[in-house]
Short mmCIF file of the C-alpha atoms (twelve columns), coordinates in Angstrom:
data_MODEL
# 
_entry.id   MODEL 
# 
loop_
_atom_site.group_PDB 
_atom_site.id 
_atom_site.type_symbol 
_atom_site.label_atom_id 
_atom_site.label_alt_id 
_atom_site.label_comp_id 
_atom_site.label_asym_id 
_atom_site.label_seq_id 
_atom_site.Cartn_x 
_atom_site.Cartn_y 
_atom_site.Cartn_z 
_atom_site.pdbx_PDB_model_num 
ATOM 1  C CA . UNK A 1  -3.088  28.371  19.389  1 
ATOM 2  C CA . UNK A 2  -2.543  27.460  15.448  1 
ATOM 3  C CA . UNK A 3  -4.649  27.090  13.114  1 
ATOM 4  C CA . UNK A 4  -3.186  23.588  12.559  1 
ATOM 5  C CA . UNK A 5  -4.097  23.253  16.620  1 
ATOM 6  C CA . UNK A 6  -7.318  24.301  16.225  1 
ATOM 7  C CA . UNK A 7  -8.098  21.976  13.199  1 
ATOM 8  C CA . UNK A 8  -6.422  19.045  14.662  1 
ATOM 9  C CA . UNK A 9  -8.970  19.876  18.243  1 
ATOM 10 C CA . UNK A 10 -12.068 20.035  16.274  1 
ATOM 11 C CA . UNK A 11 -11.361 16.581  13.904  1 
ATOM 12 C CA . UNK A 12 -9.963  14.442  16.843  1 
ATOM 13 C CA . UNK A 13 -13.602 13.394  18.166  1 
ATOM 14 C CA . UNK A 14 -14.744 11.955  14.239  1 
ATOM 15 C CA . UNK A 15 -11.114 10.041  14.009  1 
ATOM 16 C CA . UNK A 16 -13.088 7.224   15.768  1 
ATOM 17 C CA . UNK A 17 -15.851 7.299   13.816  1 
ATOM 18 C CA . UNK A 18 -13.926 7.638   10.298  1 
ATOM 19 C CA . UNK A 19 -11.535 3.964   12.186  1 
ATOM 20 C CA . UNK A 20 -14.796 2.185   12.522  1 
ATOM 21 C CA . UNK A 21 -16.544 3.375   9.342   1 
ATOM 22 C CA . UNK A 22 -13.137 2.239   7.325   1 
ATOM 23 C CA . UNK A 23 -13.017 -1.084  9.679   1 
ATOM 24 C CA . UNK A 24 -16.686 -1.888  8.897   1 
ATOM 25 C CA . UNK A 25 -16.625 -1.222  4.478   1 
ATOM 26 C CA . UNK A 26 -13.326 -1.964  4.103   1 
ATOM 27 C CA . UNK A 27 -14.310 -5.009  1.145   1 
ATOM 28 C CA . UNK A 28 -16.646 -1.907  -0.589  1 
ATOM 29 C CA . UNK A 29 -13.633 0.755   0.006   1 
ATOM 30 C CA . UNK A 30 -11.459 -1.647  -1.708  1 
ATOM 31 C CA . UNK A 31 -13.501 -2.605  -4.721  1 
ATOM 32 C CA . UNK A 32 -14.224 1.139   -5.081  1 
ATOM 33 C CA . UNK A 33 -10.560 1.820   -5.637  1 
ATOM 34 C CA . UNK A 34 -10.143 -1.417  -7.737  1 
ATOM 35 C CA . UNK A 35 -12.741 -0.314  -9.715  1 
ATOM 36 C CA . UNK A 36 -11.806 3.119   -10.463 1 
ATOM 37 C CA . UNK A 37 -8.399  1.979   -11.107 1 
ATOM 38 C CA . UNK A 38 -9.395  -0.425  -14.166 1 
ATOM 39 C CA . UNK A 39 -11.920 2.691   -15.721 1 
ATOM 40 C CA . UNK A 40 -8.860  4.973   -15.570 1 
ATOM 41 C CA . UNK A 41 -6.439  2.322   -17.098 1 
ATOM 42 C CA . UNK A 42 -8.877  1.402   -19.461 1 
ATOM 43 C CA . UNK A 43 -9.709  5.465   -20.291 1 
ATOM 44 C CA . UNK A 44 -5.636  5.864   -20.590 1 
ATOM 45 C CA . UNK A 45 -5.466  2.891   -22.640 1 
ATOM 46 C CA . UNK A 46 -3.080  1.128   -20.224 1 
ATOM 47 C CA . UNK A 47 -0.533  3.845   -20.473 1 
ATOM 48 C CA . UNK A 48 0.075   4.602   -17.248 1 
ATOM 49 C CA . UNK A 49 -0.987  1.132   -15.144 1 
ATOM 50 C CA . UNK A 50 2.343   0.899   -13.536 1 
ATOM 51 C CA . UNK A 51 1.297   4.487   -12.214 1 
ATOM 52 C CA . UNK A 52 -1.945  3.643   -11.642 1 
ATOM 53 C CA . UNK A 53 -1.399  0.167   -10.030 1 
ATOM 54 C CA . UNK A 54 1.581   2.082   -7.543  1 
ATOM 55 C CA . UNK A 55 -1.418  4.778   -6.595  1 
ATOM 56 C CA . UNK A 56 -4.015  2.283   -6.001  1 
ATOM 57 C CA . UNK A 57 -1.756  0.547   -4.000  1 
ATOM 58 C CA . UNK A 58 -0.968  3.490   -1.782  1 
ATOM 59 C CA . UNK A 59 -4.703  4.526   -1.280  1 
ATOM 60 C CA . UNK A 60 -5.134  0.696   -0.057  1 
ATOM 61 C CA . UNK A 61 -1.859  1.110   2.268   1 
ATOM 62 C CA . UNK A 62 -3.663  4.712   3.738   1 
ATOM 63 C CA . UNK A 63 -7.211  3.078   4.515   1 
ATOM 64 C CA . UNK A 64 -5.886  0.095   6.108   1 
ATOM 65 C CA . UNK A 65 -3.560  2.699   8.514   1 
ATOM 66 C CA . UNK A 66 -6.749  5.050   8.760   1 
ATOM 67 C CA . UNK A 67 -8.581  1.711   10.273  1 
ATOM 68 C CA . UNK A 68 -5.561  0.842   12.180  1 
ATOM 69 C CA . UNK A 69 -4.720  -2.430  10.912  1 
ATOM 70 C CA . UNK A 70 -0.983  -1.838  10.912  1 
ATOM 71 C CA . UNK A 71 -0.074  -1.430  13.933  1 
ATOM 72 C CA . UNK A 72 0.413   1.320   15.899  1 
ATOM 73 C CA . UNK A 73 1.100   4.761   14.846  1 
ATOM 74 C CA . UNK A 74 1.536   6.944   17.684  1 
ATOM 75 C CA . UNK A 75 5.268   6.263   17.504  1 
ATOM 76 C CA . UNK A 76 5.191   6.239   13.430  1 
ATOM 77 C CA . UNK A 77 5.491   2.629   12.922  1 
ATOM 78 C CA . UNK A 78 3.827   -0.870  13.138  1 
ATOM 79 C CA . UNK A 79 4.647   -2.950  16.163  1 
ATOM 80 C CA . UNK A 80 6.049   -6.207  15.635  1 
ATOM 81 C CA . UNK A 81 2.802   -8.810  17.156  1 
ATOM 82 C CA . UNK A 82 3.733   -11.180 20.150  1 
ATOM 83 C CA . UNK A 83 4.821   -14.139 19.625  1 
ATOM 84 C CA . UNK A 84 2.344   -17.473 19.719  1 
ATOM 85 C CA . UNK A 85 2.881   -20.031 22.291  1 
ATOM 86 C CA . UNK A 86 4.178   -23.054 20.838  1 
ATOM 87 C CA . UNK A 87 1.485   -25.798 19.922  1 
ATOM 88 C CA . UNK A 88 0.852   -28.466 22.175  1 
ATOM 89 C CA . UNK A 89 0.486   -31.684 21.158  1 
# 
């Protein structure tokens, strides 16, 4: 077996635990990020917020897959949710 084997054996148990942890803090994991995206802006004096704002963005986008909000990733994508029944009236 690999080393990349090995490593993904002995991390696949705590992928539950990280989904849940990210699920459960996912306001505070947010406002962390917000927040150390406005000290860095402010620190570059707004030089790079396009930079910034694409990165912070991205970290957001990598949370919400890590709590599996997206969809489903086994086959790489998000599935596509049923569709409602129509209302009744």
């Amino acid at each position: 077996m690999g080393l990349l084997n090995n490593l993904k054996a002995k991390l696949g148990p705590t992928k539950g635990k990280v989904s849940d942890l990210a699920q459960r803090h996912e306001g505070r994991i947010h406002h962390g990020l917000d927040k150390a995206a406005k000290v860095v802006d402010e620190k570059t004096k707004h030089k790079y917020s396009g930079k910034i704002q694409t990165g912070t963005g991205k970290a957001k986008g990598a949370m919400d897959r890590v709590a599996h909000k997206d969809g489903d990733t086994s086959r790489g994508g998000p599935t596509t949710p049923p569709g409602s029944p129509p209302p009744t009236s």
